[in-house]
C-alpha positions in Angstrom: -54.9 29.7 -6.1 -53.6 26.4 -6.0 -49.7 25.7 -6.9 -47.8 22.0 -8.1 -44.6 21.3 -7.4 -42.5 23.0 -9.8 -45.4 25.5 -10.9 -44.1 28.9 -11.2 -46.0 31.5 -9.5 -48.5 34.7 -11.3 -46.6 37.7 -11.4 -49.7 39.4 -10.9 -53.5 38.6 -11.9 -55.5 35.6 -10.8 -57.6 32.6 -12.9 -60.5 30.3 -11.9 -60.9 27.2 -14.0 -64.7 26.0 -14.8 -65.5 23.3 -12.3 -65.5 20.7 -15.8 -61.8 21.6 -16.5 -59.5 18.6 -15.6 -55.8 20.3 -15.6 -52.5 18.7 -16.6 -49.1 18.4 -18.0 -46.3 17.0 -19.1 -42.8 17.9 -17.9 -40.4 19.4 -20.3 -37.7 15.7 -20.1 -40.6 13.2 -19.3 -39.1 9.6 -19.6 -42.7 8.3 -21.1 -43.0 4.3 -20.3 -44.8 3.2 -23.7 -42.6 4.1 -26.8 -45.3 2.9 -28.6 -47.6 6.0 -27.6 -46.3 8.8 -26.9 -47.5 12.3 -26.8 -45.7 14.8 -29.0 -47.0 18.3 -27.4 -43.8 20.3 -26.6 -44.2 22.6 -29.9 -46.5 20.0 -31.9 -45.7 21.6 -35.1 -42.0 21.8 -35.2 -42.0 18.5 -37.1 -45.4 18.3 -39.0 -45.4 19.4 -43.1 -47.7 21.4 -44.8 -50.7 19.2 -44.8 -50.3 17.5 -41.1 -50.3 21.6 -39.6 -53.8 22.4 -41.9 -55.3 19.2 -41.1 -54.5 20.4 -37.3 -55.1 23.7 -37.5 -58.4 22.8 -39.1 -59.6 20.2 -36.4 -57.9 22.7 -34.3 -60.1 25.5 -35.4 -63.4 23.1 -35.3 -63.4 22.2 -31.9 -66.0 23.5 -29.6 -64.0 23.6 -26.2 -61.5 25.6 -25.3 -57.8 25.3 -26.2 -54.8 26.4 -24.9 -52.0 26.5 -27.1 -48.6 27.6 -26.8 -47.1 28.0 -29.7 -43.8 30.6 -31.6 -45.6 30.0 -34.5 -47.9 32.7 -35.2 -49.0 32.0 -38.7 -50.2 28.2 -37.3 -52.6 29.8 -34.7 -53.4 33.8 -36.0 -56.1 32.4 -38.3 -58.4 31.2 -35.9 -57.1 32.4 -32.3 -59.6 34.3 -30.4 -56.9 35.7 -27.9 -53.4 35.9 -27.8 -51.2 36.5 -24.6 -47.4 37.5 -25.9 -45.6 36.3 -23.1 -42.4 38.5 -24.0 -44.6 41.4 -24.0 -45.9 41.0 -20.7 -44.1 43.1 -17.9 
């Protein structure tokens, strides 16, 4: 297992990622250079109305890769989720 700078290590377990899965982020107080375009992913639906979260939950829900979301709001993701990890409930 390979850790970044700043990358908190397993507890426990271990992952591999499929050799077509390009990995990334974006720190919690990135300073992003273009105001212009910027990407709103910290908790994406904290500032979306009713019909921007079901348009996203629905192009969301049609997507044929795979998507990691983290996300406190359960009723945004319980609909179509195939597997949830509850981070508080993990030991």
């Amino acid at each position: 297992m390979r850790f970044y700078p700043g990358q908190i290590p397993a507890l426990q377990g271990c992952y591999k990622f499929s050799d077509q899965v390009a990995t990334g982020h974006f720190e919690q107080d990135l300073i992003w250079e273009d105001a212009v375009r910027t990407p709103i992913l910290d908790e994406p639906t904290n500032h979306l109305d009713h019909q921007a979260k079901d348009a996203l939950k629905a192009a969301l829900s049609e997507f044929s890769g795979t998507i990691l979301l983290v996300s406190h709001e359960e009723t945004f993701y319980s609909e179509w989720a195939q597997r949830v990890i509850d981070i508080e409930k993990q030991n």
